[in-house]
Each structure stands twice: as structure tokens, then as C-alpha cells.
C-alpha positions as CSV (number, residue, x, y, z in Angstrom):
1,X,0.0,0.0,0.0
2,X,2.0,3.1,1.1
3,X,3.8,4.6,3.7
4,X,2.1,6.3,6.3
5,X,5.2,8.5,7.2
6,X,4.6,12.3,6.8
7,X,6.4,13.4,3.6
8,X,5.6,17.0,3.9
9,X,4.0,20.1,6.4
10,X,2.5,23.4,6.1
11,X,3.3,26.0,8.7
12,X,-0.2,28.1,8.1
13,X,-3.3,27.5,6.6
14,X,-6.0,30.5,5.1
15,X,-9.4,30.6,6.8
16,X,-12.7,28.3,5.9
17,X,-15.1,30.4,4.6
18,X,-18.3,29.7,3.6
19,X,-21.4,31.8,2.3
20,X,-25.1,31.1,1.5
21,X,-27.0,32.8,-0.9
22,X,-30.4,33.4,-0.1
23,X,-33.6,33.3,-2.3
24,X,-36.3,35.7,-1.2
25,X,-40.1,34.6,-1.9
26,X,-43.4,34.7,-1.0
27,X,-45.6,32.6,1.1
28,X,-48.5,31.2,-0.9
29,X,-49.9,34.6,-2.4
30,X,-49.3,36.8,0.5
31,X,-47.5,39.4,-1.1
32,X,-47.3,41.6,2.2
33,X,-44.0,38.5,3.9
34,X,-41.1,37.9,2.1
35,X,-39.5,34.9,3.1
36,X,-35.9,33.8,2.5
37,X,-34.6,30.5,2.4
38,X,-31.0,29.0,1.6
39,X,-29.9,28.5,-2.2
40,X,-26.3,28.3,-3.4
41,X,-23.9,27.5,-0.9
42,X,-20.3,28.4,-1.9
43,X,-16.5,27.9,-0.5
44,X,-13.1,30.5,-0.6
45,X,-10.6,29.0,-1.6
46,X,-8.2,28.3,1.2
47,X,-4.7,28.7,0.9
48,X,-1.5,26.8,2.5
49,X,1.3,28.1,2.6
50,X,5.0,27.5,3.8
51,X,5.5,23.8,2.7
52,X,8.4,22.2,4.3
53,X,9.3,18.9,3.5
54,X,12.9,16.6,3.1
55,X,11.5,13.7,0.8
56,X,12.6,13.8,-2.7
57,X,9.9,12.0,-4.3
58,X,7.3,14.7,-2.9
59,X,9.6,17.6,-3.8
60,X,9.7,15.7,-7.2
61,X,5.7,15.4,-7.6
62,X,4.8,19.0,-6.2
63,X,7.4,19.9,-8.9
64,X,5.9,18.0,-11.5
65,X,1.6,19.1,-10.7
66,X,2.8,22.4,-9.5
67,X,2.3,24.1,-13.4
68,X,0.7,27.9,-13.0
69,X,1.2,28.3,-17.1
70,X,-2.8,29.0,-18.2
71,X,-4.0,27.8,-15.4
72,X,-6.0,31.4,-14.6
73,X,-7.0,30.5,-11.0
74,X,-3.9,29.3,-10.0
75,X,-2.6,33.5,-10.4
């Protein structure tokens, strides 16, 4: 199977943020209450940062998958 030996660490990590959109209606025909309830639920990206890490083949495939070249959200 693998190893299960850490190969690498971070030293900080960006907050979990989260935020729902909410769809505002009305309850059968009464016009005079709005009501809101949840609809899209999205996710900030989080960030890591300060990688430290002695094993080659990690260093190797970080290398290898770490390609920013026209990848626009990776700027």
C-alpha cells in the first residue's frame, strides 16, 4: 500500500469560509411577507502556505503538478 510517514507540512493554513446565498419569496400569495430561504452555498478558496518537507519524491511530484502556465486560477 504506502507509507504512512509524513512526507511534507505546512506552517499556516487561510481561513474556511463559507457563504449562503439566499432566495427571497413569498408565502403562498401573501405578497405583504417575504421569506428567505437558503440556495447556493459556496466555498473560498483556502490557501497553504510555507510547505516544508525533506522527501525527494514529494519535492519531485509537487514539482511535476505544481504548473501555473494558463492555469488562470492558480494566479
Amino acid at each position: 500500500m504506502g507509507s504512512t510517514e509524513p512526507v511534507a507540512g505546512i506552517s499556516k493554513v487561510s481561513m474556511l469560509k463559507k457563504t449562503i446565498a439566499l432566495f427571497e419569496h413569498h408565502e403562498s400569495g401573501d405578497e405583504s411577507t417575504n421569506r428567505k430561504s437558503p440556495a447556493r452555498t459556496s466555498y473560498d478558496a483556502i490557501t497553504l502556505e510555507r510547505g516544508v518537507t525533506q522527501d525527494p519524491d514529494f519535492v519531485n511530484w509537487a514539482s511535476a503538478v505544481n504548473n501555473y502556465q494558463g492555469d488562470a486560477s492558480c494566479t
